[in-house]
N, C-alpha and C positions, 0 to 999 in steps of 0.2 A: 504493500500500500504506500509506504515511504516512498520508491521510485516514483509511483504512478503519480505522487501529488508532487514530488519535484520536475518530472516533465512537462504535466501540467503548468507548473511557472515558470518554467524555462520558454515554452510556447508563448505564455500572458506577454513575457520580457523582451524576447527577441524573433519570435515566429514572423515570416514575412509569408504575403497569402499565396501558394501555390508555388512558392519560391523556397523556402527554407523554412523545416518544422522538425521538431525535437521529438522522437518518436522514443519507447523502452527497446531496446535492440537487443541483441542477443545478450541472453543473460539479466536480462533486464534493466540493462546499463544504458545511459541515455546516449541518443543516437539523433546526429546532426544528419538527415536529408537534404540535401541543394538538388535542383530540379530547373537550372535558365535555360534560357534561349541555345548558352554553347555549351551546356555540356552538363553532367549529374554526377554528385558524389556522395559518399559517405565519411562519416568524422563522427569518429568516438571522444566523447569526453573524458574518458580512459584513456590515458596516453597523448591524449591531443592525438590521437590516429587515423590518419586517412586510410578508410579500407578500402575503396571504389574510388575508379574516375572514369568516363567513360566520355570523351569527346563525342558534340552531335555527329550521328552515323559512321561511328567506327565502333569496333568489340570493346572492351573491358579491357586498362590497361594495367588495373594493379591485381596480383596475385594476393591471394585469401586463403588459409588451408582450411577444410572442411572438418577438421578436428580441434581445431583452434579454440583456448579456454578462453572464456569472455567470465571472468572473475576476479572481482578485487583481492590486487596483491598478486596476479598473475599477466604473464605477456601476451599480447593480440598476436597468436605465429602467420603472419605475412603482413599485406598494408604497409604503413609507412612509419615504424617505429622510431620514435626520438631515443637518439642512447646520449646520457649525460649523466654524471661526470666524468664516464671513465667507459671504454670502450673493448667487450671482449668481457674477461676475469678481472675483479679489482688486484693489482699488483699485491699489495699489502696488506690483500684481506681475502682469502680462498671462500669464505665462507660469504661474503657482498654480495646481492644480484649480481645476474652478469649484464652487462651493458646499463649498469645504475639503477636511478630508481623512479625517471621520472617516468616512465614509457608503462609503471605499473600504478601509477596514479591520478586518482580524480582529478583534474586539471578544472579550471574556473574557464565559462564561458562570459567572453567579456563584451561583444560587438558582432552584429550581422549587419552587412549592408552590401546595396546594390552599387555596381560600377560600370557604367553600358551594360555590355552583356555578362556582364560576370557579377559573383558574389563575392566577398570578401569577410571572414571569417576570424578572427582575434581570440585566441584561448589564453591563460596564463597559470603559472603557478609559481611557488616561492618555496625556501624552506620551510621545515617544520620539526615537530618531536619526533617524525618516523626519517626523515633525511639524514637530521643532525645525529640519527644511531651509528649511521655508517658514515659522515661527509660532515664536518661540523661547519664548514663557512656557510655564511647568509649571503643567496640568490636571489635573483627574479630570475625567470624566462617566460620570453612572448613570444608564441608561437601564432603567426600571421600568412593565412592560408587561402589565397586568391583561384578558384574553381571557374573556369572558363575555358576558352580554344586549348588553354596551355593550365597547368597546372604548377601555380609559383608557390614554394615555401620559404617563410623567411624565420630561422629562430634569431629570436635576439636574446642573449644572457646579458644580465646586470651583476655587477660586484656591489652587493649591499654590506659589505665585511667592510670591517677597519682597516682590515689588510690585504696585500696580491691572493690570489689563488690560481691554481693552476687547474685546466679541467680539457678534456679531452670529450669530443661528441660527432654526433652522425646522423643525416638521415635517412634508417637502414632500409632502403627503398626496397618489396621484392616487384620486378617488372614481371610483368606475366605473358609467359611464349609460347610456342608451336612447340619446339622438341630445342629443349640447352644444347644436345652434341650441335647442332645447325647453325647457330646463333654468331657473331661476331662480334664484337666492341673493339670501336675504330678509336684514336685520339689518345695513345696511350704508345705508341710505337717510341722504343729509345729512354722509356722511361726508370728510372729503376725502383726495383719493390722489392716489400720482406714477404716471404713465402711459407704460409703461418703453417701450413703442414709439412714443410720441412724442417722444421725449427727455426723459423723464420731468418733462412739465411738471406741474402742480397743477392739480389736477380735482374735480371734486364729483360725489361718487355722486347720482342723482336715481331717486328708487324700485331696485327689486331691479336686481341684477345679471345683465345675459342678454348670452350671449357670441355673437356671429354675426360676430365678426373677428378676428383675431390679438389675445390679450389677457393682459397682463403689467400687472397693477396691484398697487401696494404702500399698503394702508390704514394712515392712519398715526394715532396714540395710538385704538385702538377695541379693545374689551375685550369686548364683545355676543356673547351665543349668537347663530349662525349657523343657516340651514334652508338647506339644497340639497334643492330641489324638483323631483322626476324626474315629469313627468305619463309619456313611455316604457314605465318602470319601474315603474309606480304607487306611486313611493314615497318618502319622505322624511327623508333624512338631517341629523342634527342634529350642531353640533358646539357643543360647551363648552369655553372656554378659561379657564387662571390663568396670572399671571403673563407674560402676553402683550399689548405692546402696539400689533404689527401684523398687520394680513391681509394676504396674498398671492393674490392671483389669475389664473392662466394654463392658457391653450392655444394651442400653438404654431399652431395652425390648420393648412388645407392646406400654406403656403408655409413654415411654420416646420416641420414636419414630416419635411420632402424634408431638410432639411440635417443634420436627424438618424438616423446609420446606424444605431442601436439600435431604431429607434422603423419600426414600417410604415406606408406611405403610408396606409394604409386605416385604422388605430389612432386619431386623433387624435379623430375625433366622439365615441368610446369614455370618452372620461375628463375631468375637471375639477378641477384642483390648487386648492384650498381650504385655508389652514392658515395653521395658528398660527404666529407667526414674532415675532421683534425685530429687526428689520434699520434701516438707515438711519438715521435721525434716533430709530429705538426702541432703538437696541443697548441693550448691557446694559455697564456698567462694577462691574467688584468689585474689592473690595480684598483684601490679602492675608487670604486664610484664609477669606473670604467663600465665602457658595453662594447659587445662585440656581435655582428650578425654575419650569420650565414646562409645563403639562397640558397635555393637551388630549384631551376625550373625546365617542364619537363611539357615535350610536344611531340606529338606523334604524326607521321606523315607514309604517305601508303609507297608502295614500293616494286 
C-alpha cells in the first residue's frame, strides 16, 4: 500500500498527461514511463536506471535480463546502471557492493519536463547512514536524463566534504544485439587497456573490438566517439562521451554467465556493456565544493 500511495504522489508532482507517468514497476518499485513524439523509455527510481529506450520506429536499444531482481538493496542486471564510488570490487573492502552503492538505491525524483521533442528527467541522491557504512565522504549526485532521437546522460557529482575525495564511476551501459560473436566497436584502434581476465595486464587495442571470449577491458585516458556495429541488427549504435577518461568493455561470456543468478544462461550473446566510465588510473579527485560531470550520449542509426 506504501508504494501505491507514493506513486500516486509522485504522479500528483511530476506526471505530465500522456507524456511521462510514474507507474509500481517490477517489484513494485516506482517506474518512470516517457512516451514523446521521438522516442519511449523506462527509469527506475532504483538506481536512477534506464531500462528501455527505444527511438521512434526502431527495436529496443537497451538490454534487460529477464531474471533480473527489482528489490531494495539489490542491482537492476542490465539497463543503464550508475556504478559510484568505486568500480568492479571495493579495493579495500572484499566485503562493499560491487560497483558501490548508488545503483542499489532509492534515488529522489526531482524534475520532468518537456524540451521540443524530448523529455528531460533530473533524479538525485546524496549521502546517508547506509553510504557512510562503506564510503564516509558527503556527496550529491544529479543524475540528468534527456529521452529523445538520442539518449543523453549527464551525472554530475558534488564534493559536499570538507575535504578532496577520490571516487571512480561508470555508466554501465548493457547495448542490446543480434549475436556478440558479430558485433564490432570501432574508435578504440591503438589504444591501450588493462585486461581484467588476465590479470589485468596492459594491452593494445589493434583495429575494432570483436568479443568471441570472456571480455572485461578497461581503456585507459580515450575520450573518442565510439560505433557499436550490429550487422544482426542492421544497425549502429553511437556513443559520445564528456568528461570521461575511460572505456569499459564486457561480457561475461558462457562461463561468466552461469555464476550469475540474475543473469540467464541463454542472455549473454544478447548484450555488450560499452560505457563511459573513470575508473583506475582515470578516477576523478575533487576538492571540496568541486563538481564534476560526465555525458554520455547514445544514437542509433540503421545500417
Amino acid at each position: 500500500m506504501r508504494a501505491i500511495h507514493k506513486v500516486d504522489e509522485l504522479n500528483w508532482r511530476f506526471a505530465l498527461d500522456d507524456i511521462a507517468t510514474i507507474t509500481a514497476g517490477q517489484g513494485s518499485l516506482p517506474k518512470l514511463r516517457i512516451a514523446c513524439s521521438e522516442a519511449e523509455a523506462d527509469i527506475y527510481l532504483h538506481g536512477a536506471q534506464v531500462t528501455s529506450w527505444r527511438p521512434a520506429d526502431t527495436e529496443e536499444v537497451i538490454f534487460l535480463s529477464d531474471h533480473s531482481r527489482f528489490e531494495d538493496g539489490k542491482a537492476i542486471r542490465g539497463g543503464i546502471p550508475i556504478c559510484f564510488p568505486w568500480f568492479r570490487a571495493k579495493a579495500d573492502d572484499p566485503k562493499a557492493p560491487a560497483h558501490g552503492f548508488v545503483r542499489t538505491k532509492a534515488w529522489q525524483l526531482d524534475s520532468i519536463q518537456q524540451e521540443q521533442g524530448s523529455v528531460v528527467v533530473t533524479l538525485s541522491t546524496e549521502n546517508d547512514e547506509t553510504t557512510q557504512r562503506w564510503w564516509p565522504q558527503e556527496f550529491r549526485i544529479e543524475h540528468r536524463i534527456t529521452v529523445g532521437a538520442e539518449l543523453k546522460l549527464e551525472l554530475t557529482v558534488t564534493n559536499m566534504d570538507s575535504g578532496p575525495f577520490l571516487f571512480e564511476e561508470a555508466l554501465h551501459t548493457y547495448h542490446r544485439v543480434g549475436e556478440i560473436d558479430q558485433i564490432r566497436v570501432a574508435g578504440l584502434d591503438g589504444a591501450a587497456y588493462l585486461d581484467n581476465t588476465d590479470a589485468n595486464r596492459e594491452k593494445m587495442q589493434r583495429g575494432d573490438i570483436v568479443m568471441t571470449q570472456p571480455t572485461d577491458n578497461a581503456y585507459l585516458n580515450t575520450q573518442s566517439a565510439l560505433e557499436l556495429i550490429d550487422p544482426a541488427l542492421r544497425r549502429r549504435i553511437r556513443i559520445v562521451k564528456s568528461g570521461s577518461r575511460s572505456t569499459v568493455a564486457w561480457n561475461p561470456w558462457e562461463s561468466g554467465a552461469k555464476a550469475l543468478a540474475d543473469l540467464g544462461d541463454d542472455e549473454w550473446p544478447r548484450f555488450a556493456c560499452v560505457e563511459a566510465s573513470n575508473i583506475l588510473g582515470c578516477a576523478v579527485s575533487l576538492a571540496s565544493g568541486e563538481r564534476h560531470t560526465m555525458t554520455a550520449t547514445i544514437s542509433v542509426a540503421s545500417s
